[in-house]
C-alpha positions in Angstrom: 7.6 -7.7 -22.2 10.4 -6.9 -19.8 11.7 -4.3 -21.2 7.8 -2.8 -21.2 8.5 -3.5 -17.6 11.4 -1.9 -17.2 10.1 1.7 -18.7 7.0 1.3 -16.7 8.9 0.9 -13.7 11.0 3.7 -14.6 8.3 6.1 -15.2 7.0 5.4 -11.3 10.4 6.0 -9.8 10.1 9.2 -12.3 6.9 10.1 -10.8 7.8 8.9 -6.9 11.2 11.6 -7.1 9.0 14.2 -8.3 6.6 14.1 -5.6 9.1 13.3 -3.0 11.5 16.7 -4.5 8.2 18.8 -4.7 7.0 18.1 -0.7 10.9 18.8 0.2 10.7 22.1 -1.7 7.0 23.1 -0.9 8.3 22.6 2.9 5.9 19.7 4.0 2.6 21.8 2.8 -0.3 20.0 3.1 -1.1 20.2 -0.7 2.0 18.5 -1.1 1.9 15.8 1.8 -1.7 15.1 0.4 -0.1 14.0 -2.9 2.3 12.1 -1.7 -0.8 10.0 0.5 -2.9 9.6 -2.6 0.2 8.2 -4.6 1.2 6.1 -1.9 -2.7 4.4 -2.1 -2.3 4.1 -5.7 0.9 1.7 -5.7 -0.1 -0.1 -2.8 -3.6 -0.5 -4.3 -1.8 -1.5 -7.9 0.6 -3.5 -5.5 -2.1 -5.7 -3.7 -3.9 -5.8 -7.6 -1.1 -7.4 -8.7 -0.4 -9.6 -6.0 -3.7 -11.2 -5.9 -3.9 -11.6 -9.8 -0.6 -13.6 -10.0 -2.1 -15.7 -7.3 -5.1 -16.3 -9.4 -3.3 -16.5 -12.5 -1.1 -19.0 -11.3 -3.7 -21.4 -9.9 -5.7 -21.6 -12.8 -1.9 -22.5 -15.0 -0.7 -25.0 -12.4 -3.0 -27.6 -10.1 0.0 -28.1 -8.4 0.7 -24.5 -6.6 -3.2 -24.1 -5.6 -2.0 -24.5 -2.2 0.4 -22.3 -2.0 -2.0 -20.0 -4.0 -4.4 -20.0 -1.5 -1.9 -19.4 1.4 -0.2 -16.6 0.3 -3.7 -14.9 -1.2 -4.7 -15.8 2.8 -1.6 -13.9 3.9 -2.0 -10.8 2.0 -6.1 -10.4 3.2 -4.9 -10.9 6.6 -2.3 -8.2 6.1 -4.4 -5.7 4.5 -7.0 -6.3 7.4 -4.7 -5.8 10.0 -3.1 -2.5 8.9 -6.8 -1.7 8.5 -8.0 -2.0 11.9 -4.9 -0.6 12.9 -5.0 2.5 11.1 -8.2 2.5 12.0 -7.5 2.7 16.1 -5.4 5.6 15.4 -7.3 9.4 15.4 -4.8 10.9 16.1 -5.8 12.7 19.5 -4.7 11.5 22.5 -7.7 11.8 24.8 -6.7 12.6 28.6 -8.6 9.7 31.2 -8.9 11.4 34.8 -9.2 9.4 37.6 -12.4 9.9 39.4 -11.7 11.8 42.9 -11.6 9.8 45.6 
């Protein structure tokens, strides 16, 4: 199983270089930063995945760590939230406020 690990791991640093070479080369092109956004999602999605099913999978082995479980499963949905509303905050434009004339 760990060395199943160990390749799998060593396939998305592979695939991480690649993209991060190909937007140096392609000079920051949209096509390229776009790439580099959707595979950033996918390992942060596969990232959270995995958080939350080792939090699951070990409540249901051990009574003992449900606490724990449940705190750091907590943690994580806060997280996630956060950077949500966050990002969603950000447009991107600065909007100029005038003062009304006095």
């Amino acid at each position: 199983m760990k060395k199943i690990l160990n390749i799998l791991l060593g396939v998305i640093l592979l695939i991480t270089v690649i993209l991060t070479v190909y937007a140096m080369v392609a000079g920051g092109s949209n096509e390229a930063i776009n790439l580099n956004l959707i595979w950033s999602y996918i390992l942060i999605a596969v990232g959270i995945a995995t958080a939350l099913f080792t939090a699951v999978w070990g409540m249901v082995n051990s009574s003992k760590g449900i606490k724990g479980t449940l705190l750091s499963t907590l943690l994580i949905v806060v997280i996630v939230a956060a950077a949500y509303l966050i990002a969603r905050g950000h447009t991107g434009r600065r909007e100029r406020r005038l003062l009304p004339a006095s």
